[in-house]
C-alpha positions as CSV (number, residue, x, y, z in Angstrom):
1,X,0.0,0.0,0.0
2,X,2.9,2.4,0.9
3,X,4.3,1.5,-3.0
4,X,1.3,2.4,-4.4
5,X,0.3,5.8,-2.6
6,X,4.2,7.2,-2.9
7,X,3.7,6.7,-6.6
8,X,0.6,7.9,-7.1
9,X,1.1,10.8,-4.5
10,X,4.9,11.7,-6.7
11,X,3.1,11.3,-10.0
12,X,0.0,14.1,-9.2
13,X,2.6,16.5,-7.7
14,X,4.5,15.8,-10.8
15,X,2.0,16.0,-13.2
16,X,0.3,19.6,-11.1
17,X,4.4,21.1,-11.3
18,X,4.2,19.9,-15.2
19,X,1.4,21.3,-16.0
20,X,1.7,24.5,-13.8
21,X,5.2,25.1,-15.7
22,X,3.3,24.8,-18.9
23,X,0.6,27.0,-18.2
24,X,3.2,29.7,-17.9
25,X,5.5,28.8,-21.5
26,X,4.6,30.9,-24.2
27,X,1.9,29.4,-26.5
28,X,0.3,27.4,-23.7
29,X,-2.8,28.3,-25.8
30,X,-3.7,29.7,-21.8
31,X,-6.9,32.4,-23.8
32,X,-8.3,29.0,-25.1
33,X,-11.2,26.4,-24.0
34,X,-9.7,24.3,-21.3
35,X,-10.1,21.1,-24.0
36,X,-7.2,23.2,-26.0
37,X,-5.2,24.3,-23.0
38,X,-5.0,20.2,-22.1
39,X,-4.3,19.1,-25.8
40,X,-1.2,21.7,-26.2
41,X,-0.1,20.7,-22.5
42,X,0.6,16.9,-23.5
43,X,1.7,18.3,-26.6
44,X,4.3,20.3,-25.0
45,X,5.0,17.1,-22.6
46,X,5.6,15.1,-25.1
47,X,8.9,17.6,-26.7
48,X,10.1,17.5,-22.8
49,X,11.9,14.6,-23.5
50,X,14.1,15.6,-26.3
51,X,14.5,19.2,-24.9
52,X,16.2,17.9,-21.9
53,X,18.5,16.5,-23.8
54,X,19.5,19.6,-25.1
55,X,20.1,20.9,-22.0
56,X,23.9,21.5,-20.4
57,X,23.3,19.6,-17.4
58,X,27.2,20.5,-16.6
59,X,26.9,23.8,-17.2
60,X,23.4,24.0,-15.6
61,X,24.9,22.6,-12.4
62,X,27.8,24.5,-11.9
63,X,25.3,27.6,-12.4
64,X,22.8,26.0,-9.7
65,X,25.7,25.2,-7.0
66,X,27.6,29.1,-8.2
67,X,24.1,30.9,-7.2
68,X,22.3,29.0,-5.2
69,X,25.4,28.0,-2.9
70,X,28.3,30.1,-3.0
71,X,26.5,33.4,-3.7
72,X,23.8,32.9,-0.9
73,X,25.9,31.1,1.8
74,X,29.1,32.4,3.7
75,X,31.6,29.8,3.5
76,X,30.9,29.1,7.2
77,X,27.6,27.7,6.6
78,X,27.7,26.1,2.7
79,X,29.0,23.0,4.2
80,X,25.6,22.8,6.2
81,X,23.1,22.8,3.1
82,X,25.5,20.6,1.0
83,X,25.3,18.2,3.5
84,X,21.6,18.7,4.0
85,X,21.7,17.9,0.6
86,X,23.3,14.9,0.4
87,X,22.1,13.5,3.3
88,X,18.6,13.7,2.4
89,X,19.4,12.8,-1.0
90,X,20.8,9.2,0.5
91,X,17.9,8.6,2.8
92,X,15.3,9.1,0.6
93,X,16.7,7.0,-2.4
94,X,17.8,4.2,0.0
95,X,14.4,4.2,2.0
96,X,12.5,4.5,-1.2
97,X,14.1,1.9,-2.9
98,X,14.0,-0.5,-0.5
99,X,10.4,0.6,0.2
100,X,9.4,0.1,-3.6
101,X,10.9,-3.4,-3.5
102,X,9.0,-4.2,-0.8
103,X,12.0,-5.0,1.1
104,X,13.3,-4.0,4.8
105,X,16.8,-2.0,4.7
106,X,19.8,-3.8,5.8
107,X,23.3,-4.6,6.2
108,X,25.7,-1.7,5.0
109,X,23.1,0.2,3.7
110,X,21.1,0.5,7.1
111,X,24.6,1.7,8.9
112,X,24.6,4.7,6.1
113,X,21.1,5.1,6.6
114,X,21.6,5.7,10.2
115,X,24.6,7.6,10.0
116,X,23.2,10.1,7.4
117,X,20.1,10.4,9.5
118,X,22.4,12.1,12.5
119,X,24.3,14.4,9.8
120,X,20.7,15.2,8.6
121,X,19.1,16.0,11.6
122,X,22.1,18.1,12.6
123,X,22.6,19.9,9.1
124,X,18.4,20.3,9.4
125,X,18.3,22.0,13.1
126,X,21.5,24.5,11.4
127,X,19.8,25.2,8.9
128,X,16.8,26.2,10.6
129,X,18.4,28.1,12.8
130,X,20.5,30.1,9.9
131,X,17.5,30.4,6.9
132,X,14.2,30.5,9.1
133,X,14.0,34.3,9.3
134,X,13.4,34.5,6.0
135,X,10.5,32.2,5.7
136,X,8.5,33.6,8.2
137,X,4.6,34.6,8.4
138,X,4.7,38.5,9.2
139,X,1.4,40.0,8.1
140,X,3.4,42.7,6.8
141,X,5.4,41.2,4.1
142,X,1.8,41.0,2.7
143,X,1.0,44.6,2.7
144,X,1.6,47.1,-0.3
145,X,3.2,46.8,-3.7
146,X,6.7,46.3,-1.6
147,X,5.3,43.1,0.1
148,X,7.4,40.2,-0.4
149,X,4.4,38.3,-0.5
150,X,2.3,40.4,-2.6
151,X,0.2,37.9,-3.9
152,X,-1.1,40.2,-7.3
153,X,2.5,39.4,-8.4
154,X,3.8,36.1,-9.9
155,X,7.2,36.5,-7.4
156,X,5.5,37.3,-4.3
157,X,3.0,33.9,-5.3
158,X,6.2,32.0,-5.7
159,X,7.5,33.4,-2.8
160,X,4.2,32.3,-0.9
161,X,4.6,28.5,-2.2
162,X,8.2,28.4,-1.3
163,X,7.3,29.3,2.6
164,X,5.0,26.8,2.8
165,X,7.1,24.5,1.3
166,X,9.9,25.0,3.3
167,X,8.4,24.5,6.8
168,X,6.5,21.4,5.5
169,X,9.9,20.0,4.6
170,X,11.3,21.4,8.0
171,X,8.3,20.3,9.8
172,X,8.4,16.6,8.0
173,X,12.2,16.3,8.9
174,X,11.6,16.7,12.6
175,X,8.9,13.8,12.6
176,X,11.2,11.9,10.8
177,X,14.4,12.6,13.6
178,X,11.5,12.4,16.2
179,X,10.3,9.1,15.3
180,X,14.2,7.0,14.4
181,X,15.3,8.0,17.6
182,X,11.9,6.7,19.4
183,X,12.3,3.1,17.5
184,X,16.1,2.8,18.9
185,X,14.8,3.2,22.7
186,X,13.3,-0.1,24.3
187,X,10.3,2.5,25.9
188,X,7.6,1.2,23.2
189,X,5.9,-2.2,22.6
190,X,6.3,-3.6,19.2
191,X,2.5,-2.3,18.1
192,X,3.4,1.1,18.8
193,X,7.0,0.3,17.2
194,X,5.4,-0.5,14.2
195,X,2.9,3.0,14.6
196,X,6.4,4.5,15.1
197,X,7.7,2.8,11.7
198,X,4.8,3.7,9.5
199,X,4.7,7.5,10.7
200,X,8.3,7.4,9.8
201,X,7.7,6.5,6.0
202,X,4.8,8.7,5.5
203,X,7.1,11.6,7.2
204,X,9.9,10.4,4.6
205,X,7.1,10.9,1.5
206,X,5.8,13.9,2.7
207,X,9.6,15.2,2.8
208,X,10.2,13.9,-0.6
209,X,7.6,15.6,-1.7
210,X,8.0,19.5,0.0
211,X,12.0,18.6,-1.5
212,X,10.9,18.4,-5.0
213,X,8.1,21.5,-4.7
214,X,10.1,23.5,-2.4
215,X,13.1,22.6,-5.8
216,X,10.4,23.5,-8.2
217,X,9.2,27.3,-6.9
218,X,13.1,28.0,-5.5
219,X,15.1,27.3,-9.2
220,X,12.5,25.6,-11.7
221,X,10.1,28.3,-11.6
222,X,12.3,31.2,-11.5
223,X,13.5,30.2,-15.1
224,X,12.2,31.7,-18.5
């Protein structure tokens, strides 16, 4: 059951990115009837394919890491969000994977799990502590044409997502520290052990899924 609802759950959000990146390409046909607006989305789904291709992922990433990591961070804290990174990168492809397979994680890769899932929770609380401020709910951001969140504009709309994103992936993280460290005491019988276990992978796919919006609104979206 958890197979099937990750899948279905990764390919709406998928599908509602998609299509909310198409709606705003030129000649998404967006004046039309919402029969032609659909027909010219899988249209322009079908050419994805080939224009990724096209794209210099090299180049693209050394852009990404330039502006999104040594322009925004002080050299102090980049080590925190790559680890973030990598960290969570490992834990959800290992978790996932062995999820999907309908297996249990073991041997070398349950040590890495466990060792990544420290790094993470520490790189998560620093990173908290360091980015928070500027995803926070003050009424005033808002107010006026200044507003950071003025929602008549497509930034302060992206903006808005990218809050909400961001302390759902926080929020997730925290139940998913919370609940590892609760099924390594011997407080809990195995029933709530297993409660324990099953909060823990829905925490991990709601994570998964505030990563790749949170991804979307923060670099996709931002992109002509």
């Amino acid at each position: 059951m958890f197979g099937i609802v990750t899948v279905v759950f990764i390919l709406a959000l998928l599908f509602l990115l998609s299509y909310h990146r198409f709606r705003r390409s030129p000649g998404s046909g967006i004046s039309g009837s919402e029969g032609f607006i659909l027909k010219n989305y899988f249209s322009w789904l079908g050419n994805r394919p080939i224009a990724l291709f096209r794209i210099p992922w090299l180049e693209r990433g050394e852009e990404l890491y330039r502006i999104r990591i040594i322009q925004r961070y002080p050299p102090t804290q980049r080590w925190i969000f790559i680890c973030l990174g990598l960290s969570a990168s490992y834990l959800i492809l290992s978790g996932f994977l062995f999820a999907l397979l309908g297996l249990r994680i073991f041997g070398f890769f349950l040590l890495l799990h466990v060792v990544l899932g420290g790094l993470f929770a520490v790189c998560l609380c620093l990173a908290v502590i360091f980015r928070a401020r500027y995803y926070v709910w003050d009424p005033e951001n808002f107010k006026g044409k200044e507003g950071a969140f003025n929602l008549k504009t497509k930034s302060g709309i992206r903006k808005l997502w990218q809050v909400i994103f961001f302390w759902i992936f926080v929020a997730s993280g925290f139940v998913l520290i919370l609940t590892a460290l609760s099924q390594m005491l011997p407080s809990f019988s195995l029933r709530t052990q297993l409660v324990l276990f099953e909060v823990h992978r829905y925490a991990a796919l709601e994570l998964l899924l505030a990563s790749i919006a949170f991804f979307y609104f923060s670099v996709v979206d931002e992109r002509r």
